[in-house]
N, C-alpha and C positions, 0 to 999 in steps of 0.2 A: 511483608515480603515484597509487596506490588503492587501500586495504584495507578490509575487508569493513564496518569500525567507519562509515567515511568515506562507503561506499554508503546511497541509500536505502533506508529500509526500507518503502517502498509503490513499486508503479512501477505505470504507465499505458500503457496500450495507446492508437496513435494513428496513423489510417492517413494519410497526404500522397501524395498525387499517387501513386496505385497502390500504393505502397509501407506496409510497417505498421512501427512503430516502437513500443519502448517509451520512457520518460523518467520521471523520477522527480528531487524534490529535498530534500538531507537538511540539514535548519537543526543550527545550534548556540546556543542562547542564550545558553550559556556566556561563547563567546569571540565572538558576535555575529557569525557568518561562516556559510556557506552554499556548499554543492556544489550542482549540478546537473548531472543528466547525459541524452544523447540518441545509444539506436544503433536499428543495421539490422539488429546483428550482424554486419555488414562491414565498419563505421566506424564511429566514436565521437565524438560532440559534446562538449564539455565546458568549462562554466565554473568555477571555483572562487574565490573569494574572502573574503580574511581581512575584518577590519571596517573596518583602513584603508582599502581599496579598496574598499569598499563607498561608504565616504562620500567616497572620490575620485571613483568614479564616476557619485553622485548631484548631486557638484559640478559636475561637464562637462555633466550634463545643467541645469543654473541650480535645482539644487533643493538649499537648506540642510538639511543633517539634522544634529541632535545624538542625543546619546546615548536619550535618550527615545524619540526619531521614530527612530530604531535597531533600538530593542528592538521597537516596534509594527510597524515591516516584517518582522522576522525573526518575530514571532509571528503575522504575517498568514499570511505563507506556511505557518511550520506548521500551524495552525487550518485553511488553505484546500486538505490535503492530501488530507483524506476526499473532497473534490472538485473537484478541481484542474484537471480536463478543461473546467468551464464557464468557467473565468479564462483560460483558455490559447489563444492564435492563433500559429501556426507560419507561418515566415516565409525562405526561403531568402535569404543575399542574391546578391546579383549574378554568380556565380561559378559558370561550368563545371562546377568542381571539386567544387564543395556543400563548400570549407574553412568556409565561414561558417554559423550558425543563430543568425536570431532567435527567440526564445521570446516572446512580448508578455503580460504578466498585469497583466488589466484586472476589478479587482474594484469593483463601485459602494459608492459611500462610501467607501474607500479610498484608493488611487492607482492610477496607471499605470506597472508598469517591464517595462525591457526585459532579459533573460535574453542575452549576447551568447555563442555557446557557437562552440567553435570546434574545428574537425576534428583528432583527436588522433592523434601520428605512430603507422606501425603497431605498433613495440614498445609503448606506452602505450594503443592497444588492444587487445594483446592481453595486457595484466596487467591492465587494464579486465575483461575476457573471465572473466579466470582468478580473479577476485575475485566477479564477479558469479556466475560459474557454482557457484563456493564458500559462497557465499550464499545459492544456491537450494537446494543439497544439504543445507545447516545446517535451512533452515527446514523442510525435505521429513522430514529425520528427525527433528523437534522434530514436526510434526503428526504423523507417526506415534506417537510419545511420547504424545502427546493425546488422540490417538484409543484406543490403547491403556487410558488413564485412566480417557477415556470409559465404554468399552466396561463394565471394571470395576463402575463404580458404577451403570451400565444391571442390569449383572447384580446385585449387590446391592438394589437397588432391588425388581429382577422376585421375587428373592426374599422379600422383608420384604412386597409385592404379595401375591404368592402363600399367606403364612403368614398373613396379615389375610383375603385371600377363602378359603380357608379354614372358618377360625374362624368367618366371619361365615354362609356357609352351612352348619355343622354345628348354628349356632345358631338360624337366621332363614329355611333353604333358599336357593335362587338365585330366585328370582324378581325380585325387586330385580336382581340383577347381568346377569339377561336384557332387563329392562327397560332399562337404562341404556343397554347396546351393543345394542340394536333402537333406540333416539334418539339415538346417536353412531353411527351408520353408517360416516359419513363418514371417523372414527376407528378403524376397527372392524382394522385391520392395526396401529395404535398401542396397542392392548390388550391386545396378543398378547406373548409372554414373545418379548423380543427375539432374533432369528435370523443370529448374524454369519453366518454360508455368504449368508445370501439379501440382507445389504447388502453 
């Protein structure tokens, strides 16, 4: 149903009717197709469509797309990914059951389409489950990776710091370097040779 490639890679937080949800949607310009997806973590919404069905389903609604006006919806959505909460109105439809979600993304100067995402059976959310939960753990140890990096070149840095003030008060005294952090107050914990135990 779902591997980690086919997941997004941003998701959003979005509360409906008491409830908090995330959702997120991963374009392909490649092959001009688009996932979407929408849980509770109890259930799973979900649309997926190739480019024929993208343009079958922009037919049903009376709107002609070609290949151009293809490429510009699928690059809208991903351009509109950094903030996808202000395009976005959530929409249950008709059903007891909540099988159904509309998604409606409504950008000005753009268009209007509708996201038709539909309740996914329980095995399929739970490879859903098991793909996203595999993707948070990927990215969880890739920022430690980073922060690790981080850290490194903090310390380098404090060093090569440290060997320039220095030099510069064996040559000049600190008076200069007391002046500076008594007018960057504000900064004045930023100055300091950095202290992993205390972040």
């Amino acid at each position: 149903m779902s591997d980690t490639a086919s997941l997004p890679s941003k998701w959003y937080l979005r509360e409906q009717d008491n409830e908090r949800y995330i959702y997120g949607i991963d374009c392909d310009s490649s092959n001009q197709s688009y996932n979407i997806f929408c849980t509770n973590f109890t259930s799973t919404w979900a649309e997926r469509l190739s480019k024929g069905e993208i343009i079958s389903k922009a037919d049903d609604s009376g709107i002609r797309i070609d290949d151009e006006g293809l490429t510009l919806l699928i690059e809208t959505f991903s351009l509109s990914k950094g903030d996808l909460n202000e395009y976005i109105e959530f929409r249950w439809t008709p059903d007891a059951s909540l099988n159904g979600l509309e998604i409606k993304f409504k950008k000005s100067g753009y268009f209007d389409w509708t996201f038709d995402l539909t309740k996914l059976s329980d095995l399929n959310h739970i490879i859903f489950m098991e793909a996203l939960n595999y993707q948070q753990f990927v990215n969880h140890d890739f920022l430690l990776h980073k922060i690790k990096e981080f850290e490194k070149m903090i310390e380098s840095k404090d060093q090569f710091i440290y060997y320039l003030s220095e030099n510069y008060i064996s040559l000049n005294g600190d008076e200069m370097i007391k002046k500076y952090k008594k007018n960057n107050q504000a900064n004045a914990d930023s100055l300091d040779k950095y202290d992993k135990q205390k972040w």
